[in-house]
C-alpha positions in Angstrom: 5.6 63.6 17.7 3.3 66.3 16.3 3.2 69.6 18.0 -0.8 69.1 18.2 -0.4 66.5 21.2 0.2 69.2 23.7 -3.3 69.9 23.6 -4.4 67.1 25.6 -2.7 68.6 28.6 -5.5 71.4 28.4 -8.0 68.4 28.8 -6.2 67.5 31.9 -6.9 69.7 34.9 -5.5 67.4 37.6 -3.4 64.8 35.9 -1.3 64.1 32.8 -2.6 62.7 30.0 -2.4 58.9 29.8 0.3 56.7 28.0 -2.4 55.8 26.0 -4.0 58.9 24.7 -0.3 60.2 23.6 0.1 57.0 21.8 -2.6 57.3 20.2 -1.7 60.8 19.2 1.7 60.2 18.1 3.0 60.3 14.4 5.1 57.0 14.9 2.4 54.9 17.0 4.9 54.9 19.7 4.5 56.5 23.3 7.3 59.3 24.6 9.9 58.3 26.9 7.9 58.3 30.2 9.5 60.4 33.0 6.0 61.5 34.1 4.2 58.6 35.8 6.3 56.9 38.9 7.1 53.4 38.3 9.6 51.2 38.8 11.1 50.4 35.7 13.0 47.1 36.6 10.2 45.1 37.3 8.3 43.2 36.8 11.7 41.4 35.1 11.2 40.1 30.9 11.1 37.0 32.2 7.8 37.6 34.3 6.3 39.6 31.8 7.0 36.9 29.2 5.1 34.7 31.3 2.4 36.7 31.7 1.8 37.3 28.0 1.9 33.3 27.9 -1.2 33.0 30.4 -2.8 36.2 28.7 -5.9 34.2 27.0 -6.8 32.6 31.0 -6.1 35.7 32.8 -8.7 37.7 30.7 -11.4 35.4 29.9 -12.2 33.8 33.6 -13.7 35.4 36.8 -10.8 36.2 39.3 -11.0 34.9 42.8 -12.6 37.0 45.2 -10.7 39.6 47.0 -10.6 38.1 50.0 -7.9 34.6 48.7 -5.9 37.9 47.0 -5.8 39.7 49.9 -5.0 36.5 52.1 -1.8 36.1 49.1 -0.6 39.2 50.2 -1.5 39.4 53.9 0.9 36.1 53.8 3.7 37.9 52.2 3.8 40.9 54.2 3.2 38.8 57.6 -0.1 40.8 58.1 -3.2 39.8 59.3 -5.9 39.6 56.5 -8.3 41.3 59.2 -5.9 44.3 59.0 -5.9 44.8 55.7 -8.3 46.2 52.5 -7.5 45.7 49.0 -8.9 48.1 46.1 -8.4 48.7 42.8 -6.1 51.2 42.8 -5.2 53.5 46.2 -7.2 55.9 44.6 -10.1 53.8 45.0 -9.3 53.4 48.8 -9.0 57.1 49.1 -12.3 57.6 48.1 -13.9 55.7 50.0 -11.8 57.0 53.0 -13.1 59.7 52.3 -16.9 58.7 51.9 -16.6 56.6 55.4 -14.6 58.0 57.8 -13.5 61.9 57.2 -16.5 64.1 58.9 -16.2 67.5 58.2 -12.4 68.3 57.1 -9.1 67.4 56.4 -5.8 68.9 57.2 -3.4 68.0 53.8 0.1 69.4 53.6 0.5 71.2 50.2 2.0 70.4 47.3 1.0 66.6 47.4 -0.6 64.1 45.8 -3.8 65.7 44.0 -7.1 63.5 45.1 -5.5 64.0 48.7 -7.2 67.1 47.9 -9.6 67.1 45.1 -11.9 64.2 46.5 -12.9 65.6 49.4 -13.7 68.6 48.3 -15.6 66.7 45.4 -18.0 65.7 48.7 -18.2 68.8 50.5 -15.8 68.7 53.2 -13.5 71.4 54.2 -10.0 71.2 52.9 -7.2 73.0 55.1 -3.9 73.1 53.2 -0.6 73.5 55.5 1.8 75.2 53.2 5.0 73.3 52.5 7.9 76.5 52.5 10.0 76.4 49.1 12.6 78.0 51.4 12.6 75.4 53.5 13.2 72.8 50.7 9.2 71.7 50.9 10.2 70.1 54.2 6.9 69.8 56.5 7.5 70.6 60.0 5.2 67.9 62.1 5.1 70.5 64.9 3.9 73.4 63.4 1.7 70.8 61.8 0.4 69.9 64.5 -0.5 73.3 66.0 -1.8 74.3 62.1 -4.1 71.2 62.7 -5.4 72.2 66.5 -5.6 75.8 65.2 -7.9 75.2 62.5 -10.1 72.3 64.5 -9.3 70.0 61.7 -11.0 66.8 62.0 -8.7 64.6 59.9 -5.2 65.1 59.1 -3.4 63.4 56.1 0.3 62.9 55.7 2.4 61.6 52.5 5.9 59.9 53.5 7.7 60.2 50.9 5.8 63.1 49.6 4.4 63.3 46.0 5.9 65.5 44.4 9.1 66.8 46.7 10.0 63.2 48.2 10.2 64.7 51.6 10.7 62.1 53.6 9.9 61.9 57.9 11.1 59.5 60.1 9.3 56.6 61.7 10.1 57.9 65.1 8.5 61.5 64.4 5.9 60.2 62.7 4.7 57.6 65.6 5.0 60.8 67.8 2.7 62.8 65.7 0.2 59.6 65.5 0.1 60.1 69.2 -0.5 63.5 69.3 -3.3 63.5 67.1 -4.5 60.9 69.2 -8.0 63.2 69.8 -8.7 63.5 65.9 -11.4 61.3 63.8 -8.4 60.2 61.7 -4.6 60.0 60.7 -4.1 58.6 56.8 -0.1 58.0 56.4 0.2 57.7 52.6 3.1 55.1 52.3 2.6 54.7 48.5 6.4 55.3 47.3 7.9 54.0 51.3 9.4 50.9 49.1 11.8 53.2 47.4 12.7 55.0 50.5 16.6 54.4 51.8 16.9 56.3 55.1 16.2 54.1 57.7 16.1 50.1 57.3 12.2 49.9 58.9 10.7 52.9 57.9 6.5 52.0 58.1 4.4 52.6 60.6 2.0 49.7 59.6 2.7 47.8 62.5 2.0 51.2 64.8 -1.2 51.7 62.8 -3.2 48.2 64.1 -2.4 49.4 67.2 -4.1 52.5 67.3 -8.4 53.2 67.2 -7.5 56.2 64.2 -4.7 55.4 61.8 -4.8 54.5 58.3 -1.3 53.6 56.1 -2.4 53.6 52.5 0.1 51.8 50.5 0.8 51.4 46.8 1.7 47.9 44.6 1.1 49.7 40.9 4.0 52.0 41.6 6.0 49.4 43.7 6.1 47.0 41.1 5.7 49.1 37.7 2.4 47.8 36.9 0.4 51.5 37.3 -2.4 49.7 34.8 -3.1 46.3 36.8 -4.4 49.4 40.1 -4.2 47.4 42.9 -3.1 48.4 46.3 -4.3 48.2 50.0 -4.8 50.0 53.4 -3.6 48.4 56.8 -5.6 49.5 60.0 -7.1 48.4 62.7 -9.4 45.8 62.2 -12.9 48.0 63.1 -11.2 50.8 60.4 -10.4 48.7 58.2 -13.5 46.3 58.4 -16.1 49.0 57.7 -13.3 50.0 54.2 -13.6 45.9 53.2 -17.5 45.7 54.0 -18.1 48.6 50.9 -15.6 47.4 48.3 -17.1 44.9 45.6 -16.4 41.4 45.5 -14.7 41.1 42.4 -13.2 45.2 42.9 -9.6 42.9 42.1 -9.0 41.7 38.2 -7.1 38.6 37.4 -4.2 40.5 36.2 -4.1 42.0 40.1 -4.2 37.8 41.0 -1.5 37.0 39.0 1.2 39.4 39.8 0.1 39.1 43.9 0.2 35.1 43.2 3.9 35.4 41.3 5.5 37.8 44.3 6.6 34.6 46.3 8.7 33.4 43.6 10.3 36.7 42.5 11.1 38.4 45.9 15.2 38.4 44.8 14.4 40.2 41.6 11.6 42.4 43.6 14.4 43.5 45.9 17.0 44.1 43.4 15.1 46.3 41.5 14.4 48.6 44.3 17.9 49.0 44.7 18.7 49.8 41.1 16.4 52.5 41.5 18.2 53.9 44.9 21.4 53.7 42.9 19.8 55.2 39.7 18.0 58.1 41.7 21.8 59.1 43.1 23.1 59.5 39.5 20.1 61.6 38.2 20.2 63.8 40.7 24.0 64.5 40.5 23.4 64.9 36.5 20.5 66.9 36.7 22.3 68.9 39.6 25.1 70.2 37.0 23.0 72.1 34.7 23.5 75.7 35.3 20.0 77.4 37.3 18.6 73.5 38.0 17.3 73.1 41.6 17.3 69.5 42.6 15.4 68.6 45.7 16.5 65.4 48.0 14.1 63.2 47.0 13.3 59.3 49.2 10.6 58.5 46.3 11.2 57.0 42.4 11.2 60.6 41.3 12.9 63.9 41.7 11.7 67.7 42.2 13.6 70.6 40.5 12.9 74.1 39.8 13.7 75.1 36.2 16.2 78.0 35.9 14.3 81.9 36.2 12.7 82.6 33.8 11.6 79.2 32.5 8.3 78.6 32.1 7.0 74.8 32.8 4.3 74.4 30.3 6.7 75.2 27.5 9.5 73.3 28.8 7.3 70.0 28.9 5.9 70.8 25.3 8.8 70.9 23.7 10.5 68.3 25.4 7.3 66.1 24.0 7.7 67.4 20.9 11.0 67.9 19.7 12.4 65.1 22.2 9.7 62.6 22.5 10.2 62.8 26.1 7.1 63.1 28.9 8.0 65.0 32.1 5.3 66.4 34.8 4.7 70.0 35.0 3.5 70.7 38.2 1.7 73.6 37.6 -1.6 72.2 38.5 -0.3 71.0 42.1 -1.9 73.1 44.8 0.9 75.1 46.4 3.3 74.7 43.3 4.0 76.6 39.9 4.9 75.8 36.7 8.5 76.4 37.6 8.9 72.9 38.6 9.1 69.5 36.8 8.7 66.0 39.0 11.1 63.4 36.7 10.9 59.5 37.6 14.0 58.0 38.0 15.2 56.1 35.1 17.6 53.9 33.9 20.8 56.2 32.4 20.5 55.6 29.3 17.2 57.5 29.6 18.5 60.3 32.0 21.1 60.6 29.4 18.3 61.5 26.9 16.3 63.9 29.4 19.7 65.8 30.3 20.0 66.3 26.6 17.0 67.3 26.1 16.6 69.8 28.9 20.1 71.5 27.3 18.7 72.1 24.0 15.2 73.7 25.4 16.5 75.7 28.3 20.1 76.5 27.0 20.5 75.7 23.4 20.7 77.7 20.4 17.3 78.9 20.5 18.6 80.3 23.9 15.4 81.8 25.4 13.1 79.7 23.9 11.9 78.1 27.2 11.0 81.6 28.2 7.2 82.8 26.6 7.1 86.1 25.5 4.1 87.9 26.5 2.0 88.2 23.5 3.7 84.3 22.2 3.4 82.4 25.6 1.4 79.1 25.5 -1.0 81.2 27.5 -2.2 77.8 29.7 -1.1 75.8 32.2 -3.3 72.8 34.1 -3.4 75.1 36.7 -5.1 78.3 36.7 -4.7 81.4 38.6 -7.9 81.7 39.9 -7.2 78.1 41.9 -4.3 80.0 43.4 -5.7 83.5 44.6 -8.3 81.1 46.7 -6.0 78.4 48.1 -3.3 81.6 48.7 -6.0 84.2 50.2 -8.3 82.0 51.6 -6.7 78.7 52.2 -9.8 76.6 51.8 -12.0 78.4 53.2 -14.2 79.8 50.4 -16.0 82.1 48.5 -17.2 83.6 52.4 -13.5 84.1 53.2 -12.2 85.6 50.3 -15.8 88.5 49.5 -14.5 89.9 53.0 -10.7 90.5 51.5 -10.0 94.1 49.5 -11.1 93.5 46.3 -8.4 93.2 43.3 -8.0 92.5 39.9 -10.7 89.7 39.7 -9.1 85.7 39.0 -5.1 86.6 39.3 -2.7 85.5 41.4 -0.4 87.5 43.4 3.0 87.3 41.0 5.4 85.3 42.7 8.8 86.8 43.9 12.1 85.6 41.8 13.1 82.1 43.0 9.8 81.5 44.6 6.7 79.1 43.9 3.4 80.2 44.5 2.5 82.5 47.7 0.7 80.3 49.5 0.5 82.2 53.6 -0.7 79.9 56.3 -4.4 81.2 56.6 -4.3 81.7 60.6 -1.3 83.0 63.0 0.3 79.1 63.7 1.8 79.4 67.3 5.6 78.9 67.9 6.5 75.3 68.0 7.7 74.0 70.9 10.8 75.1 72.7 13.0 72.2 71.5 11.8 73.1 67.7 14.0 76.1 66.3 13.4 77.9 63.1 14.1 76.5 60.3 17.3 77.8 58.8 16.5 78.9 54.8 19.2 77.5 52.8 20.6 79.3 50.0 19.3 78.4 46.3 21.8 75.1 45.6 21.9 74.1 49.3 20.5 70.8 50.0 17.6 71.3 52.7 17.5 67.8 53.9 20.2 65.1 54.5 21.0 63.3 52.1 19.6 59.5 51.6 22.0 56.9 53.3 21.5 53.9 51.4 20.5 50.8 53.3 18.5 47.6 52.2 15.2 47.6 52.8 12.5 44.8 53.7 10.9 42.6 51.4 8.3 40.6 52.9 10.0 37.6 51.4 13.4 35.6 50.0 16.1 37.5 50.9 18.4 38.3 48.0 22.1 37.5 47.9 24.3 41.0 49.3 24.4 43.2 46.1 27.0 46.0 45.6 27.3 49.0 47.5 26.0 52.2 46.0 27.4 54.6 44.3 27.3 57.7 46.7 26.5 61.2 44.9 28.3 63.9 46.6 26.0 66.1 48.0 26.1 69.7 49.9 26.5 69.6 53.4 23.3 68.9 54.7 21.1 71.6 56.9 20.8 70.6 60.0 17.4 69.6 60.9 15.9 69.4 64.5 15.3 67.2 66.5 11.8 66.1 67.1 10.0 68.1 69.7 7.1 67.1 71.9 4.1 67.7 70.3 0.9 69.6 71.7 -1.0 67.6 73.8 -4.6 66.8 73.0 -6.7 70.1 73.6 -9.8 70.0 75.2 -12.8 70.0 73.1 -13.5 74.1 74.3 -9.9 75.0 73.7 -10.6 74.5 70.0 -13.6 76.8 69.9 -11.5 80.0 68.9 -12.4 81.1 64.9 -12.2 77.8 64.0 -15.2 75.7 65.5 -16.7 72.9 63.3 -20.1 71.9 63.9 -21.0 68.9 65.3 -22.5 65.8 63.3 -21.3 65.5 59.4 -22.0 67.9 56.3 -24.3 66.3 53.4 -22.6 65.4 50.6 -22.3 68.2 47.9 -22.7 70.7 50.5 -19.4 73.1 51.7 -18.7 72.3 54.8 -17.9 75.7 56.7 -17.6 77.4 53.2 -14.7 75.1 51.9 -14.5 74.9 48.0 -16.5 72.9 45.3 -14.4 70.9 43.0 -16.1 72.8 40.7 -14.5 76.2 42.1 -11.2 74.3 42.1 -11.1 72.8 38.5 -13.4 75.8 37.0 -12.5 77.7 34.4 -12.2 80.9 36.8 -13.3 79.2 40.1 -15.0 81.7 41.8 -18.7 81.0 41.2 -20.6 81.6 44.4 -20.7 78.8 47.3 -23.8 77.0 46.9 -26.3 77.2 49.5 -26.7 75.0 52.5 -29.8 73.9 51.6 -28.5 72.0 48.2 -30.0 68.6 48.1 -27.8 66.0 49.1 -28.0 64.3 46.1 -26.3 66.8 44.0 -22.5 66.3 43.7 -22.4 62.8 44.9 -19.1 61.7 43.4 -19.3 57.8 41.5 -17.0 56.0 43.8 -15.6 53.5 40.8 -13.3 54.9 38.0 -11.3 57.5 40.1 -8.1 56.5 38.0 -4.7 58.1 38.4 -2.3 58.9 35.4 0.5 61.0 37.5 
């Protein structure tokens, strides 16, 4: 692969570049080894895909059916009711219209995590209010301090990944239906579920059935990932019906393609091989992460999703890490550089099959340890001098955590678009932007592990429900030794509801919504986020609504 197709990731300032545009690239015609976007590799089986390609010439020349007979397919296989439930094309095209109907002013989003959790709304104005995720603390969120973060800031809508993208954090069902409840008062609660398949901790672990229950929840679920299709994008919400009515009534008739139909049409007949491939990839994720584990300076995070966190070694630098494996490897792993409250001294790797991991370990030898030894590390005047994140993006999220231009002119001035240089064996500073208030008695501190302790238990594998055949008892799993794990509190009551005067303090939001393109209390533009220094002046109040109004359709995801 030529060294010239690392400069498409300078193109790229939230995402990887696609499969496609590195084929296309590539010396050989052939794509990299693909550790970079999560899918499940075992499925759908040869056998499906072979008849797939044999029904090719009707599945792209006719109309598909209308989303509702889809979405009544799948409502059928997950025992839902279709009234509960909104198909799009893609979860990305359900987050942005969660985010056009039903978040008002702002949105509480636990950092690092899934990018458009935070990009879109700040695309539309709102107020973004990122909630730190400790390194220290293995990126583990704590839902009580969470909480009081949330209440603290006046945050209108609250957002949280389970498993998280790109740590695989993982909360269980019990806290999380206790922090549902506490946020009872908010506008809205989004539970990201899209990797929840691949989870192994608990045998029931969605809070779907919780969710229809409740006037303000939204799960957000995944089938691209689930079933290694990423290019079909389909995948759905469940909510209550009036939530997830008003989501249905603004998505196009025909927003699901045929290929969508198939696939949805073929899950009744291939539940078996659906739940055995999950499984491979809880058995597979256990031998990567023991591998990975052994080479020397390698932090491996515990991970409940198809992929795995790690910090490179010190002194490593990400962007040339990922070049080189591209180029001297062939092999494609995320940099997560660009990730708000990371640094490009982590990698997120998808679980493979071995005889990939195999290749990755290799590789990952030879750059960070081989006999160019230091050749992972840039030398000041050599370095690749880019990353797809940029410094200016952290000095705001770190000094003024969302809050804006406004925030940050009242600061000491300093050297103008630099971040504060992280500490050895630390990610990027991000401080909580206001004093959070103890957590509640029955939540102690959190215990900082040292550098190769495992913060969080480690996965207990158990099967986990397919809403379909059951498949015949397959072997247990191989267990990877692992660290004894920290021990982690138990879940503590959560503040209750505050009245709508305790939540004056700094943090008011005014009533009735923001127009679109206009900062909501000063919070960033995407074009101060993804600019080329990010710190153009916050455009004025009275900026015509029109301006800045984000296309809802094309708001594809590549990793």
């Amino acid at each position: 692969m030529s060294g010239n197709v690392t400069s498409l990731f300078r193109s790229t300032a939230a995402h990887s570049p696609s499969m496609a545009a590195l084929t296309r690239e590539s010396d050989g015609g052939a794509g990299p080894v693909d550790f970079c976007i999560p899918c499940n590799p075992y499925f759908p089986t040869p056998a499906m895909f072979d008849e797939m390609a044999g029904r090719l010439r009707d599945i792209i020349t006719y109309y598909p059916s209308g989303a509702d007979t889809i979405t009544a397919e799948l409502c059928g296989l997950l025992q839902l009711p279709p009234q509960c439930v909104a198909m799009g094309n893609g979860s990305t095209e359900l987050i942005t219209w969660i985010d056009h109907l039903l978040v008002r002013e702002s949105l509480a989003v636990p950092v690092p995590t899934f990018g458009r959790w935070t990009d879109q709304p700040m695309e539309t104005g709102k107020r973004v209010d990122m909630f730190p995720l400790q390194e220290a603390g293995g990126f583990a969120l704590d839902l009580a301090r969470y909480a009081e973060f949330v209440r603290a800031r006046g945050t209108r809508a609250v957002v949280i990944c389970n498993p998280n993208n790109p740590d695989g954090g993982y909360l269980h069902k019990q806290a999380l239906v206790q922090f549902m409840d506490a946020m009872a008062d908010r506008d809205l609660v989004v539970i990201d579920e899209s990797f929840l398949e691949f989870a192994d901790a608990e045998a029931e672990p969605s809070v779907v059935q919780e969710a229809m229950l409740r006037p303000n929840v939204v799960v957000l679920r995944s089938l691209g990932k689930n079933f290694g299709l990423h290019g079909i994008r389909f995948g759905y919400l469940v909510a209550n019906p009036v939530l997830a009515g008003r989501v249905r009534a603004m998505l196009p008739k025909w927003n699901l393609n045929s290929f969508a139909e198939h696939v949805v049409f073929m899950l009744r007949d291939h539940g078996p091989e659906y739940a055995r491939s999950l499984h491979q990839v809880r058995r597979d994720r256990l031998e990567m992460a023991s591998q990975l584990s052994a080479l020397p300076g390698l932090t491996v995070y515990p991970s409940q999703g198809n992929f795995l966190f790690v910090r490179l070694p010190v002194g490593a630098e990400g962007t040339v890490v990922r070049d080189r494996m591209l180029t001297e490897h062939r092999v494609l792993v995320r940099e997560c550089g660009n990730k708000i409250g990371s640094s490009s001294r982590f990698l997120r790797l998808v679980v493979r099959p071995q005889v990939d991991v195999r290749r990755l370990v290799s590789g990952l030898e030879q750059v960070l340890y081989g006999s160019r030894r230091g050749a992972a590390v840039p030398e000041p005047a050599t370095g690749t001098s880019y990353s797809s994140g940029t410094a200016a993006v952290d000095r705001l999220v770190s000094e003024t955590n969302g809050a804006g231009m406004r925030a940050l002119a009242a600061q000491p001035a300093g050297p103008p678009g630099l971040a504060a240089a992280p500490a050895a064996g630390t990610g990027m500073p991000l401080p909580a932007a206001v004093p959070v208030a103890p957590a509640a008695a029955t939540v102690g501190p959190m215990p900082v592990p040292a550098p190769q302790q495992v913060p969080r238990p480690a996965p207990v594998p158990q099967p986990a429900p397919y809403p379909g055949p059951v498949p015949a008892p397959h072997p247990a799993p191989v267990h990877q030794p692992a660290p004894a794990p920290v021990p982690q509190p138990a879940p503590g009551p959560y503040p209750a509801p505050a009245p709508a005067a305790a939540a004056a303090a700094p943090y008011s939001v005014p009533a009735g919504p923001t127009p679109l393109g206009v900062p909501a209390r000063g919070g960033l533009t995407a074009a101060q986020v993804r600019g080329t220094d990010g710190l153009e002046s916050v455009p004025a109040a009275g900026r015509p609504a029109s301006q800045g109004r984000p296309d809802p359709a094309g708001m594809g995801r590549t990793g």
